[in-house]
N, C-alpha and C positions, 0 to 999 in steps of 0.2 A: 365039287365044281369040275366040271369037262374041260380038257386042256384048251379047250379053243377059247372058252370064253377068258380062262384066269389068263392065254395071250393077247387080246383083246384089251383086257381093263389093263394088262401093264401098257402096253403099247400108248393105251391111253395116258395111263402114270406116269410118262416119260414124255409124252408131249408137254401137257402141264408144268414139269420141270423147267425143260427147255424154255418153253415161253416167259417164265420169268426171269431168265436169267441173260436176259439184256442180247442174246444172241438175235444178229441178223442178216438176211445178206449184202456179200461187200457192195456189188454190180445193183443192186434192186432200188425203189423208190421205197422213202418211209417217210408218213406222216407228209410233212409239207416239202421235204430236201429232196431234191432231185435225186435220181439212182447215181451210179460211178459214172454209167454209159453216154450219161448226157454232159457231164462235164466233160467226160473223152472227148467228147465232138468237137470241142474248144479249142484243142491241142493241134497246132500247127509242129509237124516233124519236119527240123531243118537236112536239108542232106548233108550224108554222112560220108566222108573220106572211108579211106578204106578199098577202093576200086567193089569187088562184086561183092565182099562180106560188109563194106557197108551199106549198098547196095539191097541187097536183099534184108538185111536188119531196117533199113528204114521202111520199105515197102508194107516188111513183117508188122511195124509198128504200126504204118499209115492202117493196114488192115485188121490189129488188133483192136483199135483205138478210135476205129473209124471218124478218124482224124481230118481238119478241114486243110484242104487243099490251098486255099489261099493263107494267108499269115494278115490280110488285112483284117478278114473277121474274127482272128482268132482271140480269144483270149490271152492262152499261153503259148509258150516256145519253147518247145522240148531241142535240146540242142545233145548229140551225143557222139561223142568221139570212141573210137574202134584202137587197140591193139592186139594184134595177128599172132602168134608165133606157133610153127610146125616142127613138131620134134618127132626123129626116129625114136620110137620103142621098142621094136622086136630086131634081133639082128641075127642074122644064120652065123655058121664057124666059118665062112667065106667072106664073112663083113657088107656080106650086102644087108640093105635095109627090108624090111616085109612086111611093117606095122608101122605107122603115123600116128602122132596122137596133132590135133588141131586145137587151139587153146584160145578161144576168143575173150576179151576182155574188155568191158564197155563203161564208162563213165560217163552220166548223165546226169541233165543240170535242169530243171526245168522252173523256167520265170513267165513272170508276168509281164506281157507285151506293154503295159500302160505305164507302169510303174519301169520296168526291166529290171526289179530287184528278184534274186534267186528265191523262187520258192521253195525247194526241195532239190537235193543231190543224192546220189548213188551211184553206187561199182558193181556190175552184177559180170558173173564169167561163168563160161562154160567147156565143155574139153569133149571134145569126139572123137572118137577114129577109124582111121579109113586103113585098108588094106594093100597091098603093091601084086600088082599080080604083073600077069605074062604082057598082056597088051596095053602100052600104055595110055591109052583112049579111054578107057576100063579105067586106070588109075587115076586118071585126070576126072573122069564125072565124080570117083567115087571120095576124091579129094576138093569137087565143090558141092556132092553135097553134105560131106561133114559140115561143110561152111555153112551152107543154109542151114542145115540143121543146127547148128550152133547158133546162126542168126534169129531161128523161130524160139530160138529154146530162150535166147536174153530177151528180146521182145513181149513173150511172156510172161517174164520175170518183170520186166520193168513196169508192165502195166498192172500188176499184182501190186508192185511197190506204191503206184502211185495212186491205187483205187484204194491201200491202205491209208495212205496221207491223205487221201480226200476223204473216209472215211471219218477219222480222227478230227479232221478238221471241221466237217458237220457236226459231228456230234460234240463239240467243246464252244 
């Protein structure tokens, strides 16, 4: 048998696996249950304290979740509270500082508008860091955008979380 073809029939052997093994995706439609992406839509994101890192984390979410703008049609209420903190990590033999680490940490609670009992909670954090250099204008972008960046990266994360829970929750 030519190696092309015995890669071919595995390929194929390994489909058939998969397919039985209850695998599917998180985000997609199956069968008659909406995909994650349409319950997203449902999701009213409250603003976030925080000044620009929450800021930018709720934007991150309104745009991951393609989330409604209004809270009147919403279904749910994603509600998420932000804590900040900036630590030096690099320090020269002169005590100056030349490395930042950025530690965002996010708790979220997301309920149902009708009912307003908690559907699901989570803690998601992330840590980035920025640089200190000569010009401080340089150091200030490069210290918000550890922050966005920390902001896209929970955002992410939370909508991973929640397309799990909604997963789970169709399928039981």
């Amino acid at each position: 048998m030519s190696g092309r073809v015995f890669e071919t029939l595995f390929v194929a052997a390994l489909a058939c696996c998969t397919a039985g093994c209850g695998f599917h995706p998180l985000y997609g439609r199956t069968g008659s249950s909406a995909g994650g992406q349409q319950v997203f839509n449902s999701i009213y994101v409250e603003p976030i304290d925080g000044e620009r890192a929450g800021y930018e984390l709720r934007n991150s979410l309104i745009d991951l979740l393609e989330g409604t703008e209004r809270p009147q049609v919403a279904l749910y209420r994603l509600k998420v509270t932000v804590k900040q903190t900036i630590e030096g990590t690099a320090v020269q033999t002169n005590g100056s500082i030349t490395r930042y680490s950025y530690t965002m940490v996010a708790n979220y609670e997301l309920s149902d508008i009708h009912s307003g009992k908690d559907v699901t909670k989570g803690t998601e954090s992330t840590v980035s860091g920025y640089d200190v250099v000569a010009s401080p204008y340089a150091t200030l972008v490069a210290q918000q955008d550890a922050q966005k960046l920390g902001a896209r990266d929970i955002a992410d994360r939370i909508r991973i979380d929640l397309g799990v829970y909604f997963s789970k929750r169709s399928s039981s």
